[in-house]
C-alpha positions in Angstrom: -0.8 37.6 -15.6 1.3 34.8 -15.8 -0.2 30.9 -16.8 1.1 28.7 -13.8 2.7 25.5 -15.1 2.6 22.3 -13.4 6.1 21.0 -12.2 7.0 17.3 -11.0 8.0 16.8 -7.6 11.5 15.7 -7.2 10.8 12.1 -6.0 13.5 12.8 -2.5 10.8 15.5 -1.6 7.5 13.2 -2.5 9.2 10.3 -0.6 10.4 12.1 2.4 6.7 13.5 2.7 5.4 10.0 2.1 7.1 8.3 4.8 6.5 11.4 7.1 2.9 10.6 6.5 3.4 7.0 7.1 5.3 7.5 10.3 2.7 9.7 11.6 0.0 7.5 10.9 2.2 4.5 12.5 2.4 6.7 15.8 -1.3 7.3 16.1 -2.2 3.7 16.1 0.2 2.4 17.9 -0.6 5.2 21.0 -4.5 4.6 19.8 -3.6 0.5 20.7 -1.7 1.1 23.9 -4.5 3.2 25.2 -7.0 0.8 24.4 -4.7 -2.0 25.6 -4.0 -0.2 28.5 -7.1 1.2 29.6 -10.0 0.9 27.7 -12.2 -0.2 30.8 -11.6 3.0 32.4 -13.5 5.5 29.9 -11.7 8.9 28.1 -10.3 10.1 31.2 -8.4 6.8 31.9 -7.1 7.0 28.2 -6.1 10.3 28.3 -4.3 10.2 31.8 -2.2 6.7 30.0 -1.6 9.2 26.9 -0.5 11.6 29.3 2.1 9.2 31.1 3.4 8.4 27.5 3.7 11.9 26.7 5.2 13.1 29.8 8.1 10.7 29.1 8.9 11.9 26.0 8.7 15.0 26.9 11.4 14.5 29.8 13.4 12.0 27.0 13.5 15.6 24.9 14.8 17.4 27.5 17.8 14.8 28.7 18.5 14.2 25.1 17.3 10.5 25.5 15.8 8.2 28.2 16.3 4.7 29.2 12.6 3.9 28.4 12.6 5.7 24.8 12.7 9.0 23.0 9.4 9.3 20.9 6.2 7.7 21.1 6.4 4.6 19.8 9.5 3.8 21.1 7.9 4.7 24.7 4.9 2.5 23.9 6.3 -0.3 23.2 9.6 -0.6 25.5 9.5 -4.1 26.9 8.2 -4.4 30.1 6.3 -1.1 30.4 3.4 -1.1 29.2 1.9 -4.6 29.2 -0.4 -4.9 26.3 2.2 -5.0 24.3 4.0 -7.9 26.4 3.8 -10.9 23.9 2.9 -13.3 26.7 -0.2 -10.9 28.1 -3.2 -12.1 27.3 -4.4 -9.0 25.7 -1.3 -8.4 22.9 -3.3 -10.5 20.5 -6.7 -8.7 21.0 -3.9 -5.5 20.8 -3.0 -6.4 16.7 -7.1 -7.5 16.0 -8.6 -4.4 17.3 -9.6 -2.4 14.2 -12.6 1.0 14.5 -15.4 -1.3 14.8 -14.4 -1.6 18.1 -16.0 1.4 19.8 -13.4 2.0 22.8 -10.8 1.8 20.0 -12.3 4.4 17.8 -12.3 6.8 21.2 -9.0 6.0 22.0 -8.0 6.5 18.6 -9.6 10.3 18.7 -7.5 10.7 22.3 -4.5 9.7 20.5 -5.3 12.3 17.5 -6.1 15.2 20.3 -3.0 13.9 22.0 -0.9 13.7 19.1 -2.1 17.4 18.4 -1.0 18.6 22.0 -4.4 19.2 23.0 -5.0 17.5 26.0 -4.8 18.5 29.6 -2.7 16.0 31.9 -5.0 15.1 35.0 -1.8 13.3 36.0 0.0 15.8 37.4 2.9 14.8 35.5 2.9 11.1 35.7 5.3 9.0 34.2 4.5 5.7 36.1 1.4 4.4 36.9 -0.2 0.7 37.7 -3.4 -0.5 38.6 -5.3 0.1 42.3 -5.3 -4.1 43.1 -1.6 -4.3 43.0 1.5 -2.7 45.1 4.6 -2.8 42.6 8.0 -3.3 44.5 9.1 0.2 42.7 5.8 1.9 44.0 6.0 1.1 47.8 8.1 4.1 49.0 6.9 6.2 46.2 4.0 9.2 46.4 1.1 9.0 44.2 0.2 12.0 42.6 -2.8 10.9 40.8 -5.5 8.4 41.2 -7.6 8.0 38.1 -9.8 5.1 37.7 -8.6 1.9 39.0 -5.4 3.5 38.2 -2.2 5.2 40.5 -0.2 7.5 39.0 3.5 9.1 39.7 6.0 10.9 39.3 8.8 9.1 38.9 11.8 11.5 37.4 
């Protein structure tokens, strides 16, 4: 039997892996954030229907070949305007870059953005891409169905 020898990894391959890694870790924490940010007061199932919204958009973004409001998940996250946590004038984007796993509604909305991430959740949104919260009536919600209501949360569909 032959000795296996140890070979160096060309340094293209070892980067291109590295910064896969990197991306991937970028893209759970910032879903993790805008979960938390979003809906941390409204337990798992509120996290997961807001990780469902982000994913049903980029699912539709994949199938048009691009969308207006971004074509992966961080791009969808953080498109200005929709989701607010990460507006710079809410009050919650600071508390959005201190959050850290000490936090525990961070450290679940971290694991729904790893099951999400994975492809692993159900959508109890029915396909949601919109959604806004039950004490408010947005002027691009009044003529539009709900097809979800989750929390303090309505949901639609919206494409």
């Amino acid at each position: 039997m032959k000795k296996p020898t140890l070979t160096a990894l060309d340094s293209k391959v070892l980067s291109d892996a590295k910064a896969h890694e990197f991306y991937k870790t970028m893209e759970c924490d910032v879903l993790a954030r805008t979960l938390w940010g979003e809906a941390r007061g409204e337990g798992s199932i509120g996290m997961i229907a807001v990780a469902c919204v982000i994913f049903n958009r980029v699912r539709i973004a994949q199938e048009k070949g691009g969308y207006w409001w971004g074509n992966n998940v961080i791009q969808v996250c953080q498109k200005p305007y929709q989701f607010s946590c990460w507006n710079r004038s809410d009050p919650n984007f600071q508390k959005l870059q201190a959050v850290d796993e000490n936090d525990l509604y961070f450290s679940t909305a971290k694991r729904i953005a790893q099951r999400a991430l994975a492809g692993v959740l159900s959508d109890p949104t029915a396909g949601a891409t919109h959604y806004h919260a039950t004490g408010i009536v947005p002027p691009w919600a009044r003529s539009e169905k709900p097809c979800a209501v989750i929390g303090a949360h309505i949901f639609y569909q919206l494409v």
